[in-house]
N, C-alpha and C positions, 0 to 999 in steps of 0.2 A: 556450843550450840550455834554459831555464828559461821562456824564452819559448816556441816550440817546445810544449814539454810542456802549459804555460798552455792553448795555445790549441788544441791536439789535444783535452783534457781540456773542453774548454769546447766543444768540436764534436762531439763523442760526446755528450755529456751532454745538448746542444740536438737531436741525432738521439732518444737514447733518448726525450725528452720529447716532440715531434713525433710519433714511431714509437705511442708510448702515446696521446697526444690522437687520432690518427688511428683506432686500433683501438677506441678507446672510441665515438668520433662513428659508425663502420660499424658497432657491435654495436647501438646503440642507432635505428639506421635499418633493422635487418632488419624482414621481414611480424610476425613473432613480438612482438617489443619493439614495434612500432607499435601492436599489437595490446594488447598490456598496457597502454600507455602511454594510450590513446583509453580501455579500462576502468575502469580506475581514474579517467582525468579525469569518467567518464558516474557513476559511483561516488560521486565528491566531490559533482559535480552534483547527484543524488540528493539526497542528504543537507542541500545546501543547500533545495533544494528543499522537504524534508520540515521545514526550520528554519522558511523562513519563513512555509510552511504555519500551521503552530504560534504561532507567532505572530500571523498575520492572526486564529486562532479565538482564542486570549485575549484580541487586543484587539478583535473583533468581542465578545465574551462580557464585559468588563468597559464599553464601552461602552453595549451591552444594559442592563446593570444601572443604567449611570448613568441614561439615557431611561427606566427604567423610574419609578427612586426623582423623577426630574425632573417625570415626569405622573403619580405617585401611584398608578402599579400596582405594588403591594409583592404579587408570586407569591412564597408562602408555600415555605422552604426542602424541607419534606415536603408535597407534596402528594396530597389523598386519590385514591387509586385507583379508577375507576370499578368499580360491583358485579359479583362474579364471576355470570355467566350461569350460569343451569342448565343441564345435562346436557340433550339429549333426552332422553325416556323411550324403552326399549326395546321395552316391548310399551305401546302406545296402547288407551286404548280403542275400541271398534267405534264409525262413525256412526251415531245413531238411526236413520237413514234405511237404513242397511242389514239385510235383512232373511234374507239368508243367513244360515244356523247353521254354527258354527266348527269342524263336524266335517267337512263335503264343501265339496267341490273347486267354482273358479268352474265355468261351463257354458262349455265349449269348443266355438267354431260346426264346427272341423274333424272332430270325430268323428260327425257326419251322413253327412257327404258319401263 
């Protein structure tokens, strides 16, 4: 009888187990979970991505600095900023060459005609 029970008890237990690994493996193949699953890996990707980005520019940047100090171009940490441009002026003064006075209007050839 003990055996019996044993092996009843050992064949439910291997169904329930089965029964679970099955429903997990179909939950995890629906559109929806594939759909997560491919995000999240495009996610991770990303991120790798932005690592070794990050890394190429600091060691592209310490690099830089070695060739630099190697042929003796030491670019100074602050350097000066080229001089702030003037503004245009808003009102210019007239060309000499113009002889119009600054109260009338140009001469319009359409009010002849």
């Amino acid at each position: 009888m003990f055996r019996r029970t044993f092996w009843f008890t050992a064949g439910a237990a291997a169904g329930v187990w089965a029964t679970t690994k099955v429903n997990r493996k179909l939950k995890q193949l629906t559109p929806e979970s594939l759909a997560a699953q491919a995000a999240n890996k495009a996610i991770d990707a990303g991120h790798k991505l932005k690592d070794f980005a990050l890394d190429v520019r600091s060691g592209m940047a310490r690099r830089e600095s070695e060739l630099g100090e190697a042929l003796g171009l030491h670019a100074s940490d602050d350097p000066e900023l080229p001089a702030q441009r003037r503004p245009a002026a808003i009102d210019r003064p007239r060309h000499p060459g113009n002889k119009r006075p600054d109260n009338k209007h140009s001469y319009n050839r359409n009010e002849d005609h």
